[in-house]
C-alpha atoms as one frame of an Amber mdcrd trajectory, in Angstrom:
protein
 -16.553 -26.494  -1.162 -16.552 -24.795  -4.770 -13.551 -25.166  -6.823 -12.020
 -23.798  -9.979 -10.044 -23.927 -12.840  -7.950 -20.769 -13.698  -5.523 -19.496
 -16.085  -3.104 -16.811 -14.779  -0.528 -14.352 -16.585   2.331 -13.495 -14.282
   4.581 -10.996 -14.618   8.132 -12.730 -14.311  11.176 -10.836 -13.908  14.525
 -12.165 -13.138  15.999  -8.928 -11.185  15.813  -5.328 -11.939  18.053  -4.821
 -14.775  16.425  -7.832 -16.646  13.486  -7.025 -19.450  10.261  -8.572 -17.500
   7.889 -11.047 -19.970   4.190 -12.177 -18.989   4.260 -16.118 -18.917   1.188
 -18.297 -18.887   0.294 -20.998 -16.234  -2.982 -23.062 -15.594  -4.237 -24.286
 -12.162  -7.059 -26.786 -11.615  -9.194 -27.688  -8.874  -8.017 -24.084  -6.605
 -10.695 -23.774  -3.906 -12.954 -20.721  -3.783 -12.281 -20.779   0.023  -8.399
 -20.020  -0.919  -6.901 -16.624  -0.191  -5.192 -14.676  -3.327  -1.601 -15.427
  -1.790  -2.802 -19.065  -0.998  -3.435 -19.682  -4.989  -0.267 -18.463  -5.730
   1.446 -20.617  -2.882   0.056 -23.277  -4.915   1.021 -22.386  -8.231   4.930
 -22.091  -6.299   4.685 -25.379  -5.377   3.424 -26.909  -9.020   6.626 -24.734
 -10.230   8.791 -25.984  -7.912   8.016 -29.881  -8.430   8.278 -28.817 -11.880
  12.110 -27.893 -11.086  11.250 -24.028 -11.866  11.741 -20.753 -10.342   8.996
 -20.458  -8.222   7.158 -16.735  -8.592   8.724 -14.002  -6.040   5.814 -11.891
  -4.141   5.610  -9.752  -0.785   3.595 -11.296   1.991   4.244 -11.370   5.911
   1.167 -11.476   7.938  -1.420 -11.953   5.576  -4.244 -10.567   7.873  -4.674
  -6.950   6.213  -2.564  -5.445   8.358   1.313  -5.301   7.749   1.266  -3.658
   4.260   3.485  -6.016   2.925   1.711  -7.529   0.029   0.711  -5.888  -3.550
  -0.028  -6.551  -6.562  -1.736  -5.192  -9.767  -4.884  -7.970 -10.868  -6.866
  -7.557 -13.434  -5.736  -3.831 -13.619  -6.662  -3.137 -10.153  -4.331  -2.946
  -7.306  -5.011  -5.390  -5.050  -7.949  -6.624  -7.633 -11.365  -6.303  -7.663
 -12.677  -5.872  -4.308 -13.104  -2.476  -2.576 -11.516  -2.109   0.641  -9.358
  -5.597   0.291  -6.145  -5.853   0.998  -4.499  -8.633  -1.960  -3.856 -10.776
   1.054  -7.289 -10.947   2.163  -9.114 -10.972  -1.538 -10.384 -15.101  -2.162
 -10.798 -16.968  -5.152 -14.773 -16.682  -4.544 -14.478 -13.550  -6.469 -13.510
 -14.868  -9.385 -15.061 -18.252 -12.034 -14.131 -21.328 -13.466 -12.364 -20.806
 -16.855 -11.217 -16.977 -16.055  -7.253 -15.483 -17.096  -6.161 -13.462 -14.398
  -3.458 -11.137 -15.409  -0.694 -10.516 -12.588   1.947  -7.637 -12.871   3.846
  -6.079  -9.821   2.988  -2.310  -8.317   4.273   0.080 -11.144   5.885   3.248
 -10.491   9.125   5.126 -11.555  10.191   4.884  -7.732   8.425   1.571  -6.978
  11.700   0.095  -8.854  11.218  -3.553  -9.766  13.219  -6.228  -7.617  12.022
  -9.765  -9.029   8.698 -10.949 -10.304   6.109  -9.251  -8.258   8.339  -7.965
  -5.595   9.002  -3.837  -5.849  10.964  -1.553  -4.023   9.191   0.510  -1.337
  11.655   1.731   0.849  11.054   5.667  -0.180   7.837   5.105   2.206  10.354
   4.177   4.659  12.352   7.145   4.479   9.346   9.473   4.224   8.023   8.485
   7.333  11.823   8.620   8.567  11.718  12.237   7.764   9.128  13.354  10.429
   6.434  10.117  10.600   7.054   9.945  14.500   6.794  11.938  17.842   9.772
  12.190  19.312   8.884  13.570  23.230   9.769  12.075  26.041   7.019  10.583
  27.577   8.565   8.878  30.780   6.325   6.243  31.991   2.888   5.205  30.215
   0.667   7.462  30.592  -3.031   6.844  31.350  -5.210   6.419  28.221  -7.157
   9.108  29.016  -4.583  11.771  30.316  -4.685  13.566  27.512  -8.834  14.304
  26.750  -8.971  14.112  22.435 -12.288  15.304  21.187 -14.344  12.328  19.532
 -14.267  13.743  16.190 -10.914  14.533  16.344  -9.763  11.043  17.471 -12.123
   9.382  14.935 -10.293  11.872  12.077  -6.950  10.579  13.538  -7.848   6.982
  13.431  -8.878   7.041   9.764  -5.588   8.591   8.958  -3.420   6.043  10.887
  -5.537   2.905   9.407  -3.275   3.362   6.302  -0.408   0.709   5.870   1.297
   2.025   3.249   1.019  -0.799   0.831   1.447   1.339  -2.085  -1.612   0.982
  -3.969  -2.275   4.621  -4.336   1.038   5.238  -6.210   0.877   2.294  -8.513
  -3.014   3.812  -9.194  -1.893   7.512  -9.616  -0.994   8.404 -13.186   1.526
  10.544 -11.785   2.772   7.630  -9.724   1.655  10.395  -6.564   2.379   9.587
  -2.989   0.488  12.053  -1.648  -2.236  10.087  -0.286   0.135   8.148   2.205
   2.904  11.233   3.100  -1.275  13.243   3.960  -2.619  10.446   6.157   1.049
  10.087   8.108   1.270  13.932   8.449  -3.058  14.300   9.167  -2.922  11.604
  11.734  -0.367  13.169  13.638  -1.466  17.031  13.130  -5.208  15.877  14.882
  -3.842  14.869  17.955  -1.684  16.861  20.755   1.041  14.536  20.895   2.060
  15.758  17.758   2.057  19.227  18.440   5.387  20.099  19.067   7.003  18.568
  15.588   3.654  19.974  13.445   5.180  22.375  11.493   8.842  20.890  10.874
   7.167  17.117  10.255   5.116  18.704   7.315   7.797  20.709   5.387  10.304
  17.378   5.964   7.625  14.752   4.804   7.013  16.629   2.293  10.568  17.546
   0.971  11.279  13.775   1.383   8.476  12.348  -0.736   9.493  15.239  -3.732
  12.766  14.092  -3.014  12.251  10.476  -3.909  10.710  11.674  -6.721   7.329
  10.658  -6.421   5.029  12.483  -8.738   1.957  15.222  -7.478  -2.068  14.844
  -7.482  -4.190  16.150  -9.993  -6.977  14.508  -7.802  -7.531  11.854 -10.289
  -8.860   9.861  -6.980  -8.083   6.200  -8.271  -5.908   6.606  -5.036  -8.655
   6.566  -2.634 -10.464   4.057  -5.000  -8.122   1.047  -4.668  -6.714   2.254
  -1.189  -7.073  -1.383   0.906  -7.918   1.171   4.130 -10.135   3.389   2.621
  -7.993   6.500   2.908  -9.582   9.568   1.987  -7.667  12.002  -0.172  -9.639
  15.272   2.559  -6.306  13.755   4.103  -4.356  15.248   1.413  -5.886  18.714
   1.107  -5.026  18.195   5.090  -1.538  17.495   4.433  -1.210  20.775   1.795
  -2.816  22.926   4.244  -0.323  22.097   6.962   2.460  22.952   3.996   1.013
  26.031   3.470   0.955  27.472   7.036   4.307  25.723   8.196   6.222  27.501
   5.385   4.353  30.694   5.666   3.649  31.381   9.228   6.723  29.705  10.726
């Protein structure tokens, strides 16, 4: 087992209304085999013997899946790896003696709630604006009572493997949700259960995400770069086709 010694500049914030300052905090002997989150657990519990404020961050399941984690390393959300959720990134990646800079997810609707921890909830209320089928389905059907092309299902599942983490706003210059609101409505456009909602789920994701005041894409593409999923932004020229025919052919 390799081990480490690293110097890290957090972001630390007291709430949102406070001014946010970069403070300064060395860790020895951190194992290369140590998760991201797992360093920082570490660090949390050096602060707290130390009788300080331990550093507030989003985690829940820590397996790549739930979304809940983020953070800006280095300049790169979720840090240096390609398809690597901050949860899943290790402390392999990086050498004895680096500074690893820490800031939270940074967007004019991502509004900062303490240290690392941002708001997300206008994902929530984007996808509560049409992300669902909503048909009654009676009992569960058979898994293959419904025949999906291949292709189509394989279109569908790259679409839904996104878990709205955030990354692709806090990449954006424009601070652009696009890349999420595309996958939610492409995923749902591919495949015949969501048929009956197409046209009235695109015009209300969309209207929501404007409405939260998320910026638009200029197809800068550092969305699809740092997306932890590997989203493709052909989901977003998806989603903008979809606008165009359900507000012109409706």
């Amino acid at each position: 087992m390799s081990e480490i010694d690293i110097s890290l500049e957090i972001w630390r914030q007291k709430d949102s209304l406070a001014s946010g300052v970069f403070e300064t905090y060395s860790l020895q002997r951190i194992s290369t085999d140590m998760s991201f989150l797992e360093m920082l657990d570490v660090l949390n519990e050096q602060l707290t013997r130390e009788g300080k404020d331990p550093v507030a961050f989003d985690h829940d399941c820590r397996e790549g899946i739930c979304g809940m984690c983020g953070a800006v390393v280095n300049g790169i959300a979720h840090g240096p790896e390609p398809e690597t959720t901050l949860c899943q990134l290790h402390m392999r990646h990086f050498k004895s003696g680096d500074t690893i800079v820490i800031e939270p997810f940074r967007s004019r609707v991502f509004l900062p709630i303490k240290d690392l921890m941002v708001d997300r909830s206008g994902f929530d209320r984007i996808i509560q604006a049409g992300g669902y089928v909503s048909v009654n389905t009676g009992g569960t059907p058979d898994a293959n009572a419904i025949p999906v092309p291949s292709t189509t299902a394989e279109l569908a599942m790259d679409a839904a493997a996104c878990i709205g983490c955030g990354a692709c706003v806090a990449s954006c210059p424009n601070g652009a949700a696009m890349l999420f609101t595309g996958a939610k409505i492409a995923q749902l456009s591919l495949l015949p259960q969501g048929q009956q909602e197409r046209k009235e789920r695109a015009l209300s994701m969309v209207a929501a995400m404007d409405n939260e005041g998320f910026g638009n894409c200029t197809n800068e593409r550092e969305c699809e770069t740092v997306c932890p999923k590997g989203i493709s932004i052909r989901n977003i020229a998806r989603m903008n086709s979809e606008y165009f025919k359900a507000s012109f052919f409706s």
